[in-house]
C-alpha positions in Angstrom: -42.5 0.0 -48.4 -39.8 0.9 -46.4 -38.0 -0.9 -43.7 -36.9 0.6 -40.7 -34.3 0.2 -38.6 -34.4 0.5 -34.6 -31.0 1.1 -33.3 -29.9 0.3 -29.5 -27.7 1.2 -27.5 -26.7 -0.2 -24.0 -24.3 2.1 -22.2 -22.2 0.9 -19.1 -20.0 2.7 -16.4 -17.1 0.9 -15.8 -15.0 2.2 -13.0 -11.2 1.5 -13.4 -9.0 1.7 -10.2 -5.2 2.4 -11.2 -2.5 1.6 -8.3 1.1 4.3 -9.3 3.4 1.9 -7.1 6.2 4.2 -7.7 7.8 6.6 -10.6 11.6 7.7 -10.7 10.6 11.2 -9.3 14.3 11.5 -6.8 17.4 11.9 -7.6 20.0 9.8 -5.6 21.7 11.7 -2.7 25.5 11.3 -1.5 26.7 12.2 1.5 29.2 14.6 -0.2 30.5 15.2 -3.9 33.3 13.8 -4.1 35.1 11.1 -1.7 39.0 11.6 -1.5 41.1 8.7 0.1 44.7 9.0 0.8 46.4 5.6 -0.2 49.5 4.5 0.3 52.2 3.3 -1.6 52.8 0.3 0.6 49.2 -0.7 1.1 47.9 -4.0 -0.2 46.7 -5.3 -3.0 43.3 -5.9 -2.4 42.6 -3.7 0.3 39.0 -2.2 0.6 38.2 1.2 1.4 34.1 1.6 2.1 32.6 4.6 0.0 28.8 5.2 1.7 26.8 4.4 -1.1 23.8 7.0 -2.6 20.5 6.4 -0.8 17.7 6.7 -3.0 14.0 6.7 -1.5 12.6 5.3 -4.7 12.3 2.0 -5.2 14.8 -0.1 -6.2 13.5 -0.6 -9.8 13.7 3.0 -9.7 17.1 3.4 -7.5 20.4 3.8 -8.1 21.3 1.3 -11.3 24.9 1.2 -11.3 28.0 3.0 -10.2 31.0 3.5 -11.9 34.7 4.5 -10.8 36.1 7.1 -13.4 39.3 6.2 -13.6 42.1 5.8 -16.4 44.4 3.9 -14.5 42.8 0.6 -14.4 44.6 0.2 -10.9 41.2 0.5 -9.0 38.1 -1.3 -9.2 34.7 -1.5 -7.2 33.0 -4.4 -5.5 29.1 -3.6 -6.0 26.8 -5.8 -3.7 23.2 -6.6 -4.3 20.9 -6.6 -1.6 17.9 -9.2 -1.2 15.7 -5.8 -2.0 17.2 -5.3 -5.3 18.9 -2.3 -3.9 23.3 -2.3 -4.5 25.9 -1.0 -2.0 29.6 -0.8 -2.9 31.3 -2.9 -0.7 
């Protein structure tokens, strides 16, 4: 005498919503290239020149991270600021 088994199966549709808040998709955007500034020897130490900092239309998790002077000297250095939002400026 055989016994038999009687299988079932319940199947469900689930339906998943999924939110992209944002992806690094754009490259950060200066004004120009390069920024030249014409210093003089008799201008003091600690003076600030501005440079317009990159806008970015991602998000700040996805913004501009960091910047970075390349110089050798070790004469210069930059002041980075960061905004409530998360975003920086150099200051």
């Amino acid at each position: 005498m055989g016994v038999g088994l009687m299988a079932s199966f319940d199947w469900q549709v689930i339906k998943v919503s999924v939110e992209i808040i944002d992806i690094n998709d754009n490259a950060p955007v200066f004004s120009s290239e390069h920024v030249v500034f014409d210093i003089v020897e008799a201008t003091q130490f600690g003076s600030v020149y501005v440079v317009q900092a990159a806008t970015d239309v991602d998000s700040p998790a996805y913004g501009v991270q960091k910047y970075e002077l390349d110089s050798e000297s070790g004469k210069f250095g930059l002041q980075i600021n960061t905004k409530l939002d998360g975003s920086q400026e150099v200051g």
